[in-house]
C-alpha positions in Angstrom: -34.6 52.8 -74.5 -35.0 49.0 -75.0 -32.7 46.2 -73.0 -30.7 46.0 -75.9 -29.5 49.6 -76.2 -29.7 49.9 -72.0 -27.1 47.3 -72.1 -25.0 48.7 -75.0 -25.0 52.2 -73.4 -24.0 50.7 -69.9 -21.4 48.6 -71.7 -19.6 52.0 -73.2 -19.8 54.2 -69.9 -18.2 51.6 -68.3 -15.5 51.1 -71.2 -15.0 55.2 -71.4 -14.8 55.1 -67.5 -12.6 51.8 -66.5 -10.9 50.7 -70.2 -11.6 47.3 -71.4 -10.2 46.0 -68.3 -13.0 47.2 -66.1 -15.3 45.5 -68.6 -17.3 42.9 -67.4 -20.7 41.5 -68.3 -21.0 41.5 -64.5 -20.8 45.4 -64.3 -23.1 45.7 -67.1 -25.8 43.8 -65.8 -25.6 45.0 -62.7 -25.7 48.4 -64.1 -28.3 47.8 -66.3 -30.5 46.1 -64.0 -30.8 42.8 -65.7 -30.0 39.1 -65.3 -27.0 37.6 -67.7 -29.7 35.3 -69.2 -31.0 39.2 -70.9 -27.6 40.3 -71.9 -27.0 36.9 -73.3 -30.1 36.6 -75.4 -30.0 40.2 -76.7 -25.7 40.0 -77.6 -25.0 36.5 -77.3 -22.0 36.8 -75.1 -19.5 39.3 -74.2 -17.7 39.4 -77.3 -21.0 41.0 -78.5 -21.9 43.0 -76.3 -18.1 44.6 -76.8 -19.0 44.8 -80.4 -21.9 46.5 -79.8 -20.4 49.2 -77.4 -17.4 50.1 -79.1 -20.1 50.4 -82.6 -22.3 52.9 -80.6 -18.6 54.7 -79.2 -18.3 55.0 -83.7 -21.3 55.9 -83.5 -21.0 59.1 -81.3 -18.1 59.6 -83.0 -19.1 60.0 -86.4 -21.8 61.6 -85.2 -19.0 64.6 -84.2 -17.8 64.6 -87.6 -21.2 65.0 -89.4 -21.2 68.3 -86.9 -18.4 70.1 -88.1 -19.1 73.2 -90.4 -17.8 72.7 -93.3 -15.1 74.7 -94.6 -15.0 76.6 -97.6 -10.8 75.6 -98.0 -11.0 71.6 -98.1 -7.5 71.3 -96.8 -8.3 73.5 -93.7 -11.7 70.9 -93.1 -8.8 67.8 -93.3 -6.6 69.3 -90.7 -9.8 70.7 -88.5 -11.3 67.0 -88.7 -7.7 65.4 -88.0 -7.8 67.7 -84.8 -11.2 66.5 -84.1 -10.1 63.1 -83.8 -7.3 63.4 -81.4 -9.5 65.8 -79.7 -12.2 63.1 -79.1 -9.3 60.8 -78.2 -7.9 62.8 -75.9 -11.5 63.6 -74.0 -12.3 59.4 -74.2 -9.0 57.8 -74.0 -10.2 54.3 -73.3 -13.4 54.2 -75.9 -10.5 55.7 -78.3 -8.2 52.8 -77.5 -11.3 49.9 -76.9 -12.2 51.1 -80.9 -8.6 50.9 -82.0 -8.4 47.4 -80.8 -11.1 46.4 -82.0 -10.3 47.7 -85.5 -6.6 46.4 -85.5 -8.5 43.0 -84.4 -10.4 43.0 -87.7 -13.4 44.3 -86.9 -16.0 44.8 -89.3 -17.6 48.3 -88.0 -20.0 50.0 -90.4 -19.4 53.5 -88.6 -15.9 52.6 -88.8 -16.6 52.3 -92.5 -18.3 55.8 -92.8 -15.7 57.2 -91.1 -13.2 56.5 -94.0 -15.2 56.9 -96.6 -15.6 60.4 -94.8 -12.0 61.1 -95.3 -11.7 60.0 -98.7 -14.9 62.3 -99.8 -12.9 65.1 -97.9 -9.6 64.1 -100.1 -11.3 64.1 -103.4 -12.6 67.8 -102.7 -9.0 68.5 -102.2 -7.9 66.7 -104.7 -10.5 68.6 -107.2 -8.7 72.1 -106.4 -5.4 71.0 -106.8 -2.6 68.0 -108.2 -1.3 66.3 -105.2 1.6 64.7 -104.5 0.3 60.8 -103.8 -3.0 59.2 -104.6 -5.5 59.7 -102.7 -5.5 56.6 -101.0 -2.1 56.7 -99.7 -2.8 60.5 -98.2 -5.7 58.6 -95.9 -3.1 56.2 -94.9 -0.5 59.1 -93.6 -3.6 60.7 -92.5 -4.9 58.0 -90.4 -1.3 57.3 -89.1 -0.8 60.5 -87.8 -3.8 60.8 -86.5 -3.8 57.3 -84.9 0.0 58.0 -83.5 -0.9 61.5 -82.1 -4.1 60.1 -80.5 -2.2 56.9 -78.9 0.0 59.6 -77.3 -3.3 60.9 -75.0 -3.8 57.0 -74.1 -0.6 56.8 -73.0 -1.1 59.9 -71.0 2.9 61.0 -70.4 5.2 64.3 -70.4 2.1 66.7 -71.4 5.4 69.2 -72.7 6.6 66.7 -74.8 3.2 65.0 -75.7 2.2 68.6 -77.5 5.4 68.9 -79.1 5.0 65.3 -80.6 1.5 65.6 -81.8 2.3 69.0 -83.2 5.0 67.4 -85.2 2.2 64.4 -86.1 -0.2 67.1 -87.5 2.5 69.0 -89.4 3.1 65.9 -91.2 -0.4 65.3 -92.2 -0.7 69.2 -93.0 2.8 67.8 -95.6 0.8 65.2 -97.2 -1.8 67.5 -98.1 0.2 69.5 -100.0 0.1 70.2 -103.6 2.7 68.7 -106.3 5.5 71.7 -106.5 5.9 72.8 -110.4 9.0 71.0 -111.1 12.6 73.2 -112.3 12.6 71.9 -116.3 8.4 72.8 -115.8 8.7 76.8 -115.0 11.7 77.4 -117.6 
């Protein structure tokens, strides 16, 4: 591993293990063995190096979605991702939250990319086997809420009872959206 990927590795394991406010380039060179000179050569400043970690964080966890067996029932291969992801949130609360912000900052994150374009592909198997009830586009966007809403909820790390109960709900709604357009009255007379 070169000095650039030493430093972006260090950089995540101390985002997964302290959040973004145990992140300094301080703790990374000292971790990593090198001078701030090296880390500002190689990311330019911390900014970059944050960019960096939180794009190898996609990285890993795209790299969990490319795992998953694929599903002969696309709806069932949806909801197993959309567990998945609050799964991975749940085991990596602050690399779940350092990516969010970093997203909701405007972030331009290729894996971040894949990672829709994922969904979507996933969608327009669904939507191949049957008429839904919304375009496609606006399914990924309940999709990604409640997977982003149930996945906050392990950040915030509260009442585990009413935690389950709340991302339960949040999956039941994504489960909703997934759900085929229902034959209409005048259509089965």
């Amino acid at each position: 591993m070169d000095t650039r990927e030493q430093l972006a590795h260090h950089a995540l394991a101390l985002i997964d293990e302290l959040g973004l406010t145990g992140f300094t380039t301080r703790s990374v060179c000292a971790r990593s063995g090198v001078t701030a000179p090296a880390l500002y050569h190689h990311f330019g400043d911390a900014d970059g190096l944050l960019d960096a970690a939180v794009s190898l964080g996609f990285e890993q966890f795209m790299q969990r979605k490319r795992m998953q067996p694929r599903r002969a029932d696309p709806e069932l291969q949806i909801l197993a991702g959309w567990d998945d992801y609050v799964a991975f949130a749940r085991e990596r609360p602050q690399l779940y939250l350092a990516m969010s912000m970093r997203m909701l900052d405007g972030r331009d994150i290729a894996a971040a990319r894949e990672s829709r374009q994922h969904l979507l592909s996933r969608l327009e198997r669904l939507a191949a086997t049957r008429r839904l009830a919304h375009p496609i586009e606006t399914i990924a966007d309940i999709l990604w809420a409640t997977v982003h809403a149930a996945s906050m909820l392990h950040v915030r790390k509260r009442n585990e009872k009413v935690q389950r109960a709340a991302i339960a709900a949040l999956r039941d709604t994504a489960r909703r959206a997934l759900q085929p357009v229902l034959p209409s009255a005048r259509s089965r007379s």
